[in-house]
FIPAMI-190944 format. One record per residue (C-alpha): residue number from 1; x, y negated, z. Coordinates in nm, 3 decimals. Layout:
BEGIN
- resi | x | y | z
- NUM | X | Y | Z $
...
***
This chain:
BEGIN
- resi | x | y | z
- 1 | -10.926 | -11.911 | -23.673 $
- 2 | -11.092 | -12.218 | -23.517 $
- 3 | -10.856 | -12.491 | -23.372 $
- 4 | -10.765 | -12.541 | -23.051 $
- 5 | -10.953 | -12.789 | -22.858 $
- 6 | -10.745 | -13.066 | -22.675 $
- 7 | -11.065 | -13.102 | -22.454 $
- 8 | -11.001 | -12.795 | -22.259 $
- 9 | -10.770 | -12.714 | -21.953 $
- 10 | -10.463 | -12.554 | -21.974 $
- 11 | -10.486 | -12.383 | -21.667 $
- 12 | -10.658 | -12.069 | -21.849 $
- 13 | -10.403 | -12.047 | -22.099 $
- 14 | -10.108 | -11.700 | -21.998 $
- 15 | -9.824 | -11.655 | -22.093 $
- 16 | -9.709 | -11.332 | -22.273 $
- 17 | -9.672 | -11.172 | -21.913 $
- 18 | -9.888 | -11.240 | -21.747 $
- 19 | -10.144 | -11.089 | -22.051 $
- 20 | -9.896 | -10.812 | -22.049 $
- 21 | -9.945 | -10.709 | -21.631 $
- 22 | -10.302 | -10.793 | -21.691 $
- 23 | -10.289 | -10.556 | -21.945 $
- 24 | -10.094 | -10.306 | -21.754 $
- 25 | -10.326 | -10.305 | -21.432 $
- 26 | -10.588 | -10.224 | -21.660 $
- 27 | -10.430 | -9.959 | -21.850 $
- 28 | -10.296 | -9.819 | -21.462 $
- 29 | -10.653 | -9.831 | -21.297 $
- 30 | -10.833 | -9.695 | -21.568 $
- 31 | -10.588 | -9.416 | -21.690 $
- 32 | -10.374 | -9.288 | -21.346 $
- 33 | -10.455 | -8.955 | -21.441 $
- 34 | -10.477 | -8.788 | -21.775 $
- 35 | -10.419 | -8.478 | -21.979 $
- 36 | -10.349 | -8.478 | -22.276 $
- 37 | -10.213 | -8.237 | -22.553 $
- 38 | -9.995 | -8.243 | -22.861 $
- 39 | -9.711 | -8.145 | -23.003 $
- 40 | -9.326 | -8.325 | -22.912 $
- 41 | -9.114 | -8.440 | -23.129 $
- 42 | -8.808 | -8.694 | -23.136 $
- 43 | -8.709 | -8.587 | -22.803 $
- 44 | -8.412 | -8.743 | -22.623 $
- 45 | -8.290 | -8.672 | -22.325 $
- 46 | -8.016 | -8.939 | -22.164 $
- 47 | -7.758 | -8.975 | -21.972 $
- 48 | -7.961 | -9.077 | -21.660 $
- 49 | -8.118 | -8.771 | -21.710 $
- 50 | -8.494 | -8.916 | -21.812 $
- 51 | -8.657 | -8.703 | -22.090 $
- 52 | -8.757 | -8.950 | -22.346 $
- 53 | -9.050 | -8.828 | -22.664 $
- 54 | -9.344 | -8.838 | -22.854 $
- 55 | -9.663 | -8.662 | -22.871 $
- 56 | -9.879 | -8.654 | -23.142 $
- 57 | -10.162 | -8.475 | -23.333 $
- 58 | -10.255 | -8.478 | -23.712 $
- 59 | -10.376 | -8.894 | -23.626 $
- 60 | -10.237 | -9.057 | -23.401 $
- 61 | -9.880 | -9.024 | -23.154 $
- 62 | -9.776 | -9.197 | -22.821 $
- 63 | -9.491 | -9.211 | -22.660 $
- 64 | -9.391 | -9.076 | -22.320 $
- 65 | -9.127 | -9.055 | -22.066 $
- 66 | -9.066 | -8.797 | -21.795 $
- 67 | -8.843 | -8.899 | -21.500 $
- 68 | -8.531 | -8.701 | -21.401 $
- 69 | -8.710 | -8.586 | -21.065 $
- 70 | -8.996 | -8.425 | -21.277 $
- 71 | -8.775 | -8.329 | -21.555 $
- 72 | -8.567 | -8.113 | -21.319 $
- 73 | -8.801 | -7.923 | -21.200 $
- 74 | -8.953 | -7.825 | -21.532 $
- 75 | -8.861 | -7.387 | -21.511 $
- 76 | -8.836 | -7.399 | -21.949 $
- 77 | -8.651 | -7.601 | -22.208 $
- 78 | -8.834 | -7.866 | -22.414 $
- 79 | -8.787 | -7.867 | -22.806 $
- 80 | -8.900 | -8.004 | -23.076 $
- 81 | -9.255 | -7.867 | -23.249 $
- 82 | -9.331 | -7.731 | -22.898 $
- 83 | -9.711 | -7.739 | -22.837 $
- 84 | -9.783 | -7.920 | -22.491 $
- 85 | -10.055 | -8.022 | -22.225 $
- 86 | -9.889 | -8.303 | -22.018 $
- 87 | -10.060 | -8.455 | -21.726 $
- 88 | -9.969 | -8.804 | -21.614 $
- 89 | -10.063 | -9.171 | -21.615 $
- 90 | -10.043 | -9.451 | -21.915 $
- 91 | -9.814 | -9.729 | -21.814 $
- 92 | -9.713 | -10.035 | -22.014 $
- 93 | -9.352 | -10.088 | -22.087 $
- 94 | -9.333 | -10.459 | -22.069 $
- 95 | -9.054 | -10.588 | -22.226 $
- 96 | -9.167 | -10.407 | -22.599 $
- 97 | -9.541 | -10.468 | -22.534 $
- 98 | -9.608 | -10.097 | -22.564 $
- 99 | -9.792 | -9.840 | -22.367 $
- 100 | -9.637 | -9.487 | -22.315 $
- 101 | -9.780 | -9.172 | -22.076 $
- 102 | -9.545 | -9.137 | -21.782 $
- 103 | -9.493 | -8.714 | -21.774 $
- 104 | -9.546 | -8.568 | -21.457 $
- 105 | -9.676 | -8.209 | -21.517 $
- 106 | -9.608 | -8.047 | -21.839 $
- 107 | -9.694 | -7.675 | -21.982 $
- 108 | -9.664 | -7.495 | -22.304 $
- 109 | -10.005 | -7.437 | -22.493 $
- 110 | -10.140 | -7.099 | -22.510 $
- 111 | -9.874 | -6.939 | -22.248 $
- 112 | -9.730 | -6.985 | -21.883 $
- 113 | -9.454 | -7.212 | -21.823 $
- 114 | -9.257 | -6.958 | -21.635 $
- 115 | -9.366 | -6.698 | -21.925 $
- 116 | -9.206 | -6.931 | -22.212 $
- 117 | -8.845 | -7.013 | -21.969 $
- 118 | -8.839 | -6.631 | -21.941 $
- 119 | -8.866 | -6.564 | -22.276 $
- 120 | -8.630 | -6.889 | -22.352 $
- 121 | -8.365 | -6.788 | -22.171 $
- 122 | -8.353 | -6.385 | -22.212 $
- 123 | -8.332 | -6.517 | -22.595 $
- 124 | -8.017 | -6.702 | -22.512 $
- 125 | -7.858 | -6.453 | -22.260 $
- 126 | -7.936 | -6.152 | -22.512 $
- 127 | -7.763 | -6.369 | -22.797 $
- 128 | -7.441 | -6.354 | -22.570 $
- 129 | -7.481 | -6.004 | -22.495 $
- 130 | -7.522 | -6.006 | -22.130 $
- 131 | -7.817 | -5.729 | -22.134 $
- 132 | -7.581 | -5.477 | -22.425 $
- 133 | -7.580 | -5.177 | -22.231 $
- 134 | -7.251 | -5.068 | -22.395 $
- 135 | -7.116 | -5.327 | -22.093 $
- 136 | -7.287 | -5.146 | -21.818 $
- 137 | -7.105 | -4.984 | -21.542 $
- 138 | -7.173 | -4.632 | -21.394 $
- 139 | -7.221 | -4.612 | -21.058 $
- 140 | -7.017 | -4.431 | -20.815 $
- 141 | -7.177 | -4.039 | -20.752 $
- 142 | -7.137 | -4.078 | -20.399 $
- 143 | -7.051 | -4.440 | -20.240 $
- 144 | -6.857 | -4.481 | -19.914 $
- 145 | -6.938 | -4.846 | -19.895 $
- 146 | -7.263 | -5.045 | -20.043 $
- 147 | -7.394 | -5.432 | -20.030 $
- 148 | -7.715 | -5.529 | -20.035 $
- 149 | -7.749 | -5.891 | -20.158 $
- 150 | -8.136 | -5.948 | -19.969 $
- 151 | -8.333 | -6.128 | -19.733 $
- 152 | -8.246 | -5.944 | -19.435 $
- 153 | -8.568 | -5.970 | -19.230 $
- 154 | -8.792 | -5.849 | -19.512 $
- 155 | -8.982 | -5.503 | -19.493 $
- 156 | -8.742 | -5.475 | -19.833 $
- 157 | -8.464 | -5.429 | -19.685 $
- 158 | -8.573 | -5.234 | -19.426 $
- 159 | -8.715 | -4.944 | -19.649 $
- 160 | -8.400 | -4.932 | -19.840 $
- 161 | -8.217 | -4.894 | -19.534 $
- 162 | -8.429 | -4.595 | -19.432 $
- 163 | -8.438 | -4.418 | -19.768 $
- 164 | -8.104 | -4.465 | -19.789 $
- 165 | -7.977 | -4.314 | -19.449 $
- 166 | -8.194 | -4.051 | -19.448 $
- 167 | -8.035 | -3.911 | -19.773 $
- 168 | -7.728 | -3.998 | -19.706 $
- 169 | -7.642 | -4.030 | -19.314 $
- 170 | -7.292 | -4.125 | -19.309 $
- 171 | -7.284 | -4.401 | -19.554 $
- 172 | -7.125 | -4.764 | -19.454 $
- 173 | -7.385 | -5.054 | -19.539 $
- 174 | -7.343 | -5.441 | -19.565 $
- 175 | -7.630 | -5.627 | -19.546 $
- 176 | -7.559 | -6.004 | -19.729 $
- 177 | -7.862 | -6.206 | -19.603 $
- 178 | -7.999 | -6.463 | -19.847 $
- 179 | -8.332 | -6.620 | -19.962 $
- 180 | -8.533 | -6.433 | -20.199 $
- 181 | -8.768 | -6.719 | -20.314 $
- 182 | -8.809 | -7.092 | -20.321 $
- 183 | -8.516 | -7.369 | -20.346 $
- 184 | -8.215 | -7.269 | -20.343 $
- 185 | -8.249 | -6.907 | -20.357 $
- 186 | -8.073 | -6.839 | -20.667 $
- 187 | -7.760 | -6.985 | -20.546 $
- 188 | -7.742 | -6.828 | -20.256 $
- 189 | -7.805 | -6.521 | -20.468 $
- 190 | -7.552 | -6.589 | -20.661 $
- 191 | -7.260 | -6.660 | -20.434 $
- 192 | -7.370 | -6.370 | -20.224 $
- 193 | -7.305 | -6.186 | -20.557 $
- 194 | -6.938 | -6.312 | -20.553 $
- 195 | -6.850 | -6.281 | -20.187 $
- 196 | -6.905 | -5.873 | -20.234 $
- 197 | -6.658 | -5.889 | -20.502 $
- 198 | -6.387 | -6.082 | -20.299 $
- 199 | -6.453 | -5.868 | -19.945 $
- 200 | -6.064 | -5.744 | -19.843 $
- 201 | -6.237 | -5.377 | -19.816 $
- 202 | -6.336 | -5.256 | -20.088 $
- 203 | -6.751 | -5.236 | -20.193 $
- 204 | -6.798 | -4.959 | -20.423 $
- 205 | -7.158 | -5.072 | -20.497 $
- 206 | -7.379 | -5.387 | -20.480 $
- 207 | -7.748 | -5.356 | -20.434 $
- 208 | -7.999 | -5.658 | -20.535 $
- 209 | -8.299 | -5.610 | -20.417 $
- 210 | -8.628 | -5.763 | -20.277 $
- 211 | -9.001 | -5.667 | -20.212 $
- 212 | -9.303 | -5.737 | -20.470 $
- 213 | -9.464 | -6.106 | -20.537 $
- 214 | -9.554 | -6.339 | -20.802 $
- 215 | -9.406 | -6.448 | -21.070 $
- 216 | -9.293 | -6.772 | -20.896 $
- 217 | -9.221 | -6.498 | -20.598 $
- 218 | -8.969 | -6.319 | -20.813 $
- 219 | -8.845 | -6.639 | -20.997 $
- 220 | -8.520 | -6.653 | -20.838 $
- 221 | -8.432 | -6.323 | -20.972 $
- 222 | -8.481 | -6.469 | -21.330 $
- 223 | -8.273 | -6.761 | -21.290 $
- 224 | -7.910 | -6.828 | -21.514 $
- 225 | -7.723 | -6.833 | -21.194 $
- 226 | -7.829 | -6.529 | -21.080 $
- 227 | -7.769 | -6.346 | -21.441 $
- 228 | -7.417 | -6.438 | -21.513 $
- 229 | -7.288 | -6.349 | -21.176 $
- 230 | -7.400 | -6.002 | -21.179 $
- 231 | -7.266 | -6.026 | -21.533 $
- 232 | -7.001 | -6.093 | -21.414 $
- 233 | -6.935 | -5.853 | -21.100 $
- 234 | -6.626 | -5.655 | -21.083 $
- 235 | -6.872 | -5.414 | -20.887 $
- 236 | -7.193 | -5.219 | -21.006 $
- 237 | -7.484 | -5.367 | -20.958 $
- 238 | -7.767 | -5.233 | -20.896 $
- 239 | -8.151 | -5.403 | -20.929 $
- 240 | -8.440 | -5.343 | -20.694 $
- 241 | -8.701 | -5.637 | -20.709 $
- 242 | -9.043 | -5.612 | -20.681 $
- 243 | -9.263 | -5.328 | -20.798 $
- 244 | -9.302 | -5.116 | -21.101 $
- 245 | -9.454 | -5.403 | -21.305 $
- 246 | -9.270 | -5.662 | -21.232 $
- 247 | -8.954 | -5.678 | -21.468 $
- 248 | -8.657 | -5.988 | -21.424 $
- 249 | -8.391 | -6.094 | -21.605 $
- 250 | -8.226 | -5.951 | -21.323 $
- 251 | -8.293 | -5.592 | -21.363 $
- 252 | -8.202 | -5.600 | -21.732 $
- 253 | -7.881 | -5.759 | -21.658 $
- 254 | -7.812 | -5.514 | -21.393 $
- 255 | -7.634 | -5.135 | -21.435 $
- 256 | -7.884 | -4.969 | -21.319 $
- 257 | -8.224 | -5.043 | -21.275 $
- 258 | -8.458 | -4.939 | -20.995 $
- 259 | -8.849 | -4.979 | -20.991 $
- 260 | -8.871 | -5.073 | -20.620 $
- 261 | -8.615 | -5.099 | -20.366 $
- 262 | -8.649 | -4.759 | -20.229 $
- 263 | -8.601 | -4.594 | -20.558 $
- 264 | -8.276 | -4.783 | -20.570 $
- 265 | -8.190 | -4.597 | -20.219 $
- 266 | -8.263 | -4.280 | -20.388 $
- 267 | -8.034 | -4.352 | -20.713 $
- 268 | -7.737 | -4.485 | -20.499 $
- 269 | -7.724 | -4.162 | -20.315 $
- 270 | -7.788 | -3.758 | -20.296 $
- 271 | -7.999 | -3.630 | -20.080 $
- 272 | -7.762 | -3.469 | -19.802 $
- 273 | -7.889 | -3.103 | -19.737 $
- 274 | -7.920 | -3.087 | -20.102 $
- 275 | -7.558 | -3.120 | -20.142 $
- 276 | -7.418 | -2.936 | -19.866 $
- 277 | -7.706 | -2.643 | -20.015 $
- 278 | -7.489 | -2.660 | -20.280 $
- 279 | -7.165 | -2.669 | -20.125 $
- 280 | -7.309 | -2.325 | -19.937 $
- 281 | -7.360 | -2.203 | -20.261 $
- 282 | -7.012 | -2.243 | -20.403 $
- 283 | -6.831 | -2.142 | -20.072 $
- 284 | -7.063 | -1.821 | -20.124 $
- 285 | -6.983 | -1.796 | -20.518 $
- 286 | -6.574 | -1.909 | -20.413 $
- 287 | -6.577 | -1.598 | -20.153 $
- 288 | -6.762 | -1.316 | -20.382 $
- 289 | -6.487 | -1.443 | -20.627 $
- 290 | -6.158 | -1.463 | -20.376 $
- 291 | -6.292 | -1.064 | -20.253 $
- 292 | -6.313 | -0.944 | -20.622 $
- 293 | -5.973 | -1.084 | -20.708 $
- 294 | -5.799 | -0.937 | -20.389 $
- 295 | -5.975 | -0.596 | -20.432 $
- 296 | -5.863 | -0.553 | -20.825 $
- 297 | -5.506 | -0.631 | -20.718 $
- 298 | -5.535 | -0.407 | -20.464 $
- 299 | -5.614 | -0.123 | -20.694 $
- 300 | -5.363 | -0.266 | -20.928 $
- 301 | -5.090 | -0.265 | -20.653 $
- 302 | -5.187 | 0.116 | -20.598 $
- 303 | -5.134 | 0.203 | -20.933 $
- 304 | -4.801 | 0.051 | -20.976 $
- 305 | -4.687 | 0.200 | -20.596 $
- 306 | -4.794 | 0.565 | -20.735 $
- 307 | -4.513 | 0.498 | -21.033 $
- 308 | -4.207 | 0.742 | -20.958 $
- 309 | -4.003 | 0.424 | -21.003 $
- 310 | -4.175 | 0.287 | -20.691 $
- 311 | -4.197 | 0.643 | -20.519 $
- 312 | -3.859 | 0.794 | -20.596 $
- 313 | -3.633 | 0.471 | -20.697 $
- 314 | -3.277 | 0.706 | -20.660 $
- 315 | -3.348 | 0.952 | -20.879 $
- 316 | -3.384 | 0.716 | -21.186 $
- 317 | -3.030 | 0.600 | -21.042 $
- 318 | -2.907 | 0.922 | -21.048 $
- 319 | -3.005 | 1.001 | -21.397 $
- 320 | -2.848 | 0.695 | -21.474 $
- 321 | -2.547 | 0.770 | -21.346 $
- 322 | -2.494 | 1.132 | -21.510 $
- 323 | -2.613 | 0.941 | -21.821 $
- 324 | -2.300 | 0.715 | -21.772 $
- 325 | -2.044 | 0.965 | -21.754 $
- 326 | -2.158 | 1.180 | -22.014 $
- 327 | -2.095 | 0.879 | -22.240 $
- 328 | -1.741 | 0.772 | -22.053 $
- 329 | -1.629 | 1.152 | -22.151 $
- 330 | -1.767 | 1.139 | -22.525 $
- 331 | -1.601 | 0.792 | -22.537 $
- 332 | -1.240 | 0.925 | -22.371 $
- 333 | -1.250 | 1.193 | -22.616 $
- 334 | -1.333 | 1.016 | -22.922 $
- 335 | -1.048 | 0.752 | -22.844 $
- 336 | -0.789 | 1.021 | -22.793 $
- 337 | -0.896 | 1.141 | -23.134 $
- 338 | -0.840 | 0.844 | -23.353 $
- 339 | -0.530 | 0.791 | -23.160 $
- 340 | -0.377 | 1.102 | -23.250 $
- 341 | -0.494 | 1.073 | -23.633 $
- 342 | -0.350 | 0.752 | -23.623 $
- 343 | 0.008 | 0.806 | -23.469 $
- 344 | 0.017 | 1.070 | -23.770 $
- 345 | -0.088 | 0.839 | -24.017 $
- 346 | 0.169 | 0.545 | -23.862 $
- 347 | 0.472 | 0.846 | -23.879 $
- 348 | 0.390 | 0.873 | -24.273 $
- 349 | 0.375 | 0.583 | -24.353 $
- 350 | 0.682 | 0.494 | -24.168 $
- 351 | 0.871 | 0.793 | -24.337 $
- 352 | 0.752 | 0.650 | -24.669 $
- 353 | 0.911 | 0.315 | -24.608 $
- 354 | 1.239 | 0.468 | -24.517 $
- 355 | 1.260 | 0.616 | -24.799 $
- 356 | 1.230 | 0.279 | -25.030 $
- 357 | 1.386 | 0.117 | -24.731 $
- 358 | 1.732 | -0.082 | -24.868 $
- 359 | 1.910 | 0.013 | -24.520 $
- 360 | 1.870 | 0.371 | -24.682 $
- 361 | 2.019 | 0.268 | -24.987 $
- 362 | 2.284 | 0.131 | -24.802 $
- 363 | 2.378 | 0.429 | -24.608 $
- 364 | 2.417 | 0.635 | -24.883 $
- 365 | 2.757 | 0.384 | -25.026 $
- 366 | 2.568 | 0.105 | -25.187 $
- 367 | 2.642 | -0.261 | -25.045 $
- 368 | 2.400 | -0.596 | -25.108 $
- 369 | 2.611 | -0.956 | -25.221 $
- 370 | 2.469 | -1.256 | -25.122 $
- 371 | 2.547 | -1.579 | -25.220 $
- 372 | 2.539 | -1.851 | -24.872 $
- 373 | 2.136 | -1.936 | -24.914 $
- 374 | 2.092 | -1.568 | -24.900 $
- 375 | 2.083 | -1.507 | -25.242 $
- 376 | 2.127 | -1.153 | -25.399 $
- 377 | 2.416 | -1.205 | -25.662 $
- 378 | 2.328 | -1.030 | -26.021 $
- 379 | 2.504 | -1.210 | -26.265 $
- 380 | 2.869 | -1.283 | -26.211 $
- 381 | 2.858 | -1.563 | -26.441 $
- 382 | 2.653 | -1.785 | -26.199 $
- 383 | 2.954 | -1.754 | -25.925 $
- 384 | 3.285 | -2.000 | -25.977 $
- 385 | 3.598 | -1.904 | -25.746 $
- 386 | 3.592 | -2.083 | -25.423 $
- 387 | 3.232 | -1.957 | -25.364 $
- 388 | 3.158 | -1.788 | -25.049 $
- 389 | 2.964 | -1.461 | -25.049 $
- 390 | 2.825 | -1.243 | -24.772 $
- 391 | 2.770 | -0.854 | -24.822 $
- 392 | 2.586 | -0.636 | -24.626 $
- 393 | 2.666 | -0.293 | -24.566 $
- 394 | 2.535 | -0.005 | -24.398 $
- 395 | 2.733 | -0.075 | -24.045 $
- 396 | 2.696 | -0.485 | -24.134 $
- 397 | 2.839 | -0.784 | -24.323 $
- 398 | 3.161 | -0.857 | -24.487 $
- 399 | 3.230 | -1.264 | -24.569 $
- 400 | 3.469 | -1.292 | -24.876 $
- 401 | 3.562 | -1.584 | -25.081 $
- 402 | 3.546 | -1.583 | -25.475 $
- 403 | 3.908 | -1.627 | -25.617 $
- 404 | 3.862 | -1.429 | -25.904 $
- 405 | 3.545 | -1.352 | -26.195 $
- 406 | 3.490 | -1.098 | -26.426 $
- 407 | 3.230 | -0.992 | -26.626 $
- 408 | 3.156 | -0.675 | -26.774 $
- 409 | 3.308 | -0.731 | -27.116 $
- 410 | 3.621 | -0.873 | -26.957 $
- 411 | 3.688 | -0.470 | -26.814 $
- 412 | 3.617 | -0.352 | -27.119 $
***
């Protein structure tokens, strides 16, 4: 490196930034608008809300920064390894010396942003089980009282209205007018969602729906908001939005899912004059069944009247009667009989026992000696003068007091 020559003026000499805004003017009026691709990685995203990383190919990286205004509107979720095209400007960050791509349009390589946020987030609402259709609701066969969740001047709305009346005239409808598309749409969405669960009377079905579009069009309909409160809901919910093609988040969240808004008429309700066809039909099928039932029990009833219990009810009272006292005279007789049999039987046996009877003995001389317990006296021996005896005779008792004992071999 040569020397530095005293000779020359100092007034061409900068300082480190002054070189460094040099540097950056050049940088900004050269590069204000690039694309560029690559892939991110060492993403950060702070507290402020910036989105700090680096981009980089097989060769070479650089870093870049996208602002929170930017970064907010971005529809998918940056990660790591994610293949990019980034539009933007290169800017010099002063204080480090180093130049970096300020972010302000960003995509996914190979498909649509909107494409890769739909598929982002149905991967993380699936993983939670918000589309399991073992979770869905049924929806009421015939509703009294439906809310439609819609923009209410939209040629939506007013096909669904006139599908659904003309199937099903007396039907009450609520119509809860939001914004079907741009900022702020999916709130309002969302919150309509809630207010039809909290009316005081109650909703027996909701209804989202909203005509065909784009992809941006329909976008509100695919937003977080909007799929967690009709997870959510209390109520069925059923989807209309857009045409055949067009599937959102929201009609695989919903209960039911209609193709188009008027199909979602024609699966909330019956057609009318088909049902009260059918009510004809069972009042006809109720009568033919009511006249059959009437007419058997009328020939029923006839049989039973022609009974002679029905036709001559006395005479089976009669018989019943003669019946009666046939018996009472069998039963008078037979009880007369074993009373006489056993009044003869009752004198024999009586005549028997007054034979053995000891009053008989008596009569005939003999007398019975008692001691005072009532004792019969056998044995002389077992008496001591001064004993007091009773003995019974014939007529009655004799009392007697023992003054005197002898036994048998004192007589002889």
């Amino acid at each position: 490196m040569p020397p530095l020559s005293s000779s020359k003026s100092s007034k061409n000499v900068q300082t480190v930034s002054e070189l460094t805004q040099s540097i950056k003017r050049r940088l900004n009026d050269e590069f204000q608008s690039v694309l560029v691709s690559g892939e991110i990685s060492g993403m950060t995203k702070a507290g402020s809300g910036h989105i700090y990383l680096t981009l980089k190919d097989e060769k070479s990286s650089i870093n870049g920064i996208i602002w929170r205004s930017d970064a907010a509107k971005l529809k998918f979720d940056l990660t790591n390894g994610l293949a990019v095209e980034c539009r933007g400007g290169i800017d010099v960050y002063a204080q480090r010396g180093t130049y970096q791509i300020i972010i302000r349009g960003i995509r996914p390589q190979g498909i649509g942003a909107l494409e890769l946020a739909f598929r982002q987030l149905h991967e993380k609402l699936a993983g939670e089980g918000l589309f399991d259709p073992s979770v869905k609701k049924e929806l009421p066969s015939i509703p009294k009282h439906i809310c439609v969740v819609t923009s209410p001047t939209s040629a939506a709305v007013r096909d669904f209205l006139q599908v659904l009346t003309r199937r099903w005239p007396r039907i009450r409808v609520t119509v809860v007018p939001v914004k079907v598309q741009g900022p702020g749409a999916a709130d309002e969405i969302a919150e309509a969602i809630e207010i039809c669960n909290q009316m005081g009377e109650p909703v027996d079905v909701i209804a989202v729906t909203r005509g065909g579009g784009s992809v941006e069009d329909l976008w509100s309909f695919n937003e977080e908001v909007v799929v967690r409160a009709i997870y959510q809901s209390e109520i069925p919910v059923i989807s209309g939005v857009g045409h055949e093609i067009d599937v959102t988040l929201t009609d695989l969240v919903a209960d039911v899912r209609a193709l188009t808004p008027s199909e979602a008429a024609e699966r909330l309700v019956p057609q009318f004059s088909e049902v009260t066809g059918g009510l004809d039909v069972a009042s006809d099928r109720m009568t033919k069944l009511i006249l059959g039932r009437l007419d058997r029990a009328r020939r029923e009833l006839a049989v039973w009247g022609s009974r002679p219990v029905l036709t001559q009810p006395l005479e089976r009272l009669r018989e019943s009667a003669m019946e009666l006292d046939f018996l009472e005279n069998s039963m008078s007789r037979s009880v007369k009989g074993h009373l006489v049999d056993a009044d003869r039987e009752l004198a024999s046996m009586a005549a028997r026992l007054d034979a053995i009877s000891p009053l008989a003995v008596l009569s005939r001389g003999y007398s019975l000696t008692m001691d005072s317990e009532g004792t019969p006296i056998r044995d002389p021996s077992a008496l001591k003068p001064g004993d007091r005896l009773f003995t019974r005779l014939s007529a009655g008792t004799v009392e007697s007091t023992v003054e005197l004992i002898k036994t048998r071999a004192e007589d002889s």
